[in-house]
C-alpha positions, 0 to 999 in steps of 0.5 A: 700285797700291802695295799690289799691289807689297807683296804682291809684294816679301813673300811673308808678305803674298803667301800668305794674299792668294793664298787670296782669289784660290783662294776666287774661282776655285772660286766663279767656276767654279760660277758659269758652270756654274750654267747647265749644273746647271740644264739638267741638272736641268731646273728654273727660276730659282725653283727655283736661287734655292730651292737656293742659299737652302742655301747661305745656310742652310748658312752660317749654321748654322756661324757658332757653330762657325766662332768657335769653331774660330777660337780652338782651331785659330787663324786660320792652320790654319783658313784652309788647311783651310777652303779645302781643304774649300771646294774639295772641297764643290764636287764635289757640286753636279756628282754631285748627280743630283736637285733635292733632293741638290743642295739638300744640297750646296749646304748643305755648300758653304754650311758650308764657306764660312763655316768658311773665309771667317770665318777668312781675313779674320780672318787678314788683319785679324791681320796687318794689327795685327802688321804696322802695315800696310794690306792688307785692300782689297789683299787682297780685290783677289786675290779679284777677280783670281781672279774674272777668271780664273775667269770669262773664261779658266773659261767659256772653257775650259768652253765648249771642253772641255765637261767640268765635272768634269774642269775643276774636278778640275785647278783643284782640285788647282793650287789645294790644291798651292800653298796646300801649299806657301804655307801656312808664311807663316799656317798658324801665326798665331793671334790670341789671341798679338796680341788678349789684351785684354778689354773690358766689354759688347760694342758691338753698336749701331755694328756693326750699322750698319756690318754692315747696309751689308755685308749689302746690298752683298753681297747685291748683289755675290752676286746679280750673281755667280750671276745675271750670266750669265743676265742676259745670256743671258736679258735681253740675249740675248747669245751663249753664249760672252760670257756670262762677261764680265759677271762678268768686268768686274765682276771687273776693276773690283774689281781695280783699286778695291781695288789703290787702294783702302788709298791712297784711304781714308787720304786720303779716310777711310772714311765718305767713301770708302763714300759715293763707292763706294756712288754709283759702284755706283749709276752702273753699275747704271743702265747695266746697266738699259738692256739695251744690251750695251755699256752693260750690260756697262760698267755691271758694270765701273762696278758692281764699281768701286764696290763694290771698297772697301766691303766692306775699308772695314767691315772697318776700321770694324769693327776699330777701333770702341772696346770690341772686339777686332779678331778679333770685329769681323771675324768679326762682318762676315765672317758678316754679309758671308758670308751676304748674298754668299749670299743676294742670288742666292736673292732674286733667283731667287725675283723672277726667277721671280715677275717677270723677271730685269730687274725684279731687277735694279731691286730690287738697285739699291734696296738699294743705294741704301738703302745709299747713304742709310745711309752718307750719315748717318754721320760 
């Protein structure tokens, strides 16, 4: 745990790991309402995972502009007003009265995650270079804290008051509050000052093999997210009130992988460290699969245990593969990351809605281990 006193003893480490804890807690928020929406709009699992697939889409319409806007405003600037945007957009899954208008929020919401995510783990991977620090799995280990909160003490708090909109107004405004008051630690951090080297033809081939195992783990990681309460609900029959804890324990074991998880890939290194992650995660999901709920709910721990360094690992692979800048390896697996953090729940709705949610389950673990499989092939 001593990447988490780090951010604790600086706080120009604390602010821009805080936003990983402000992106989850808006995103976890909309993942124990998912229920609500669809019972308020009336549709099946067929047509959620039909309108998450705009938020997929909405990402990846803004990936051309995220890079861009990256080097004009810098990665500070567009980090904070990602997020605020971010938060905002989360409004309109709420007031959407219709399938279709939903469908367009979602596309928004989408293009706000992009503009936001793309920048904040450029941001960290920049500090991680001035610094001569290790930070990034400690940095994504806030993500998950936010995940913890936002879906025990948020489905909580939801299943009380029973007021989404005033739910997500006070966390809307905490949260935008403190960055305000954070945001003089980044928001003047630009890459250019740190990554002014040029190089020859871009190394797409390495890349591309470290992307395609983010893809599939975070197509994995997403659909658990937006899919772990109805699982419960639907396939393990639990009650209304523990349908958080699924996400939660998955949440809780990325906490304390990725507060480990900068120690143990210096020992270890980063191809083996994604080997033993990616079998772990396999582990859990076989307990998940029995439809036991103490087993299930373990398997979710053990799940998100396993997955807690993989996506920090492909970012470090990314930054020190020869022939690129740093900046363009992490945006290249920020977007690839991004977009199958928000593709994994429309495929599993579309199974869903064809099969059951169980049967989408196995083929996430499939995917999964086809992951295990790549990484087992790699130096």
């Amino acid at each position: 745990m001593l990447s988490f006193r780090v951010f604790f003893q600086n706080r120009k480490y604390f602010a821009p790991a805080f936003l990983y804890s402000c992106f989850s807690l808006i995103f976890s928020t909309w993942v124990i309402y998912i229920p609500f929406v669809a019972d308020k709009l009336n549709i099946t699992e067929g047509k959620i995972g039909g309108a998450l697939f705009f938020t997929a889409l909405g990402s990846l319409s803004m990936l051309p502009v995220s890079n861009r806007l990256v080097d004009k405003l810098g990665v500070g600037r567009q980090a904070f007003f990602g997020f605020v945007g971010y938060a905002i957009a989360i409004y309109g899954m709420f007031l959407a009265p219709t399938y279709p208008l939903l469908c367009v929020a979602l596309y928004i919401f989408g293009t706000m995650s992009s503009l936001f995510v793309i920048a904040l783990n450029s941001l960290t991977a920049t500090i991680e270079k001035k610094a001569g620090i290790n930070i990034m799995s400690g940095s994504h280990g806030f993500w998950s804290i936010g995940g913890i909160i936002g879906a025990s003490a948020g489905s909580f708090i939801a299943g009380i008051i029973r007021m989404p909109f005033l739910h997500i107004t006070v966390l809307v405004v905490i949260l935008i509050s403190i960055q305000l008051w954070l945001r003089k630690e980044y928001f003047h951090i630009r890459t250019q000052h740190f990554e002014k080297e040029k190089h020859g033809k871009f190394p797409i081939k390495p890349l591309l093999a470290i992307a395609s195992i983010s893809l599939i783990i975070m197509v994995a990681e997403g659909a658990i997210a937006d899919w772990s309460a109805l699982y419960l609900k639907k396939v393990v029959m639990m009650k209304g009130q523990f349908l958080g804890l699924g996400y939660a324990l998955f949440s809780v074991g990325m906490a304390l992988g990725r507060f480990t998880g900068d120690a143990l890939s210096s020992r270890l290194g980063s191809w083996k460290m994604l080997r033993i992650s990616i079998g772990t995660a396999l582990a859990g999901f076989t307990l998940v699969l029995l439809i036991i709920p103490f087993s299930t709910l373990l398997g979710f721990f053990i799940i998100g245990l396993g997955f807690s360094t993989v996506v920090p690992e492909v970012y470090r692979l990314a930054s020190r593969i020869k022939g690129i800048r740093t900046a363009d390896g992490v945006s290249f697996i920020s977007a690839t990351a991004n977009v199958g953090f928000l593709t994994g729940p429309v495929v599993l709705g579309f199974i869903a809605e064809l099969r059951t949610l169980h049967v989408s389950f196995m083929v996430l673990m499939a995917f999964v281990a086809t992951a295990f499989v790549m990484a087992l092939f790699r130096k």
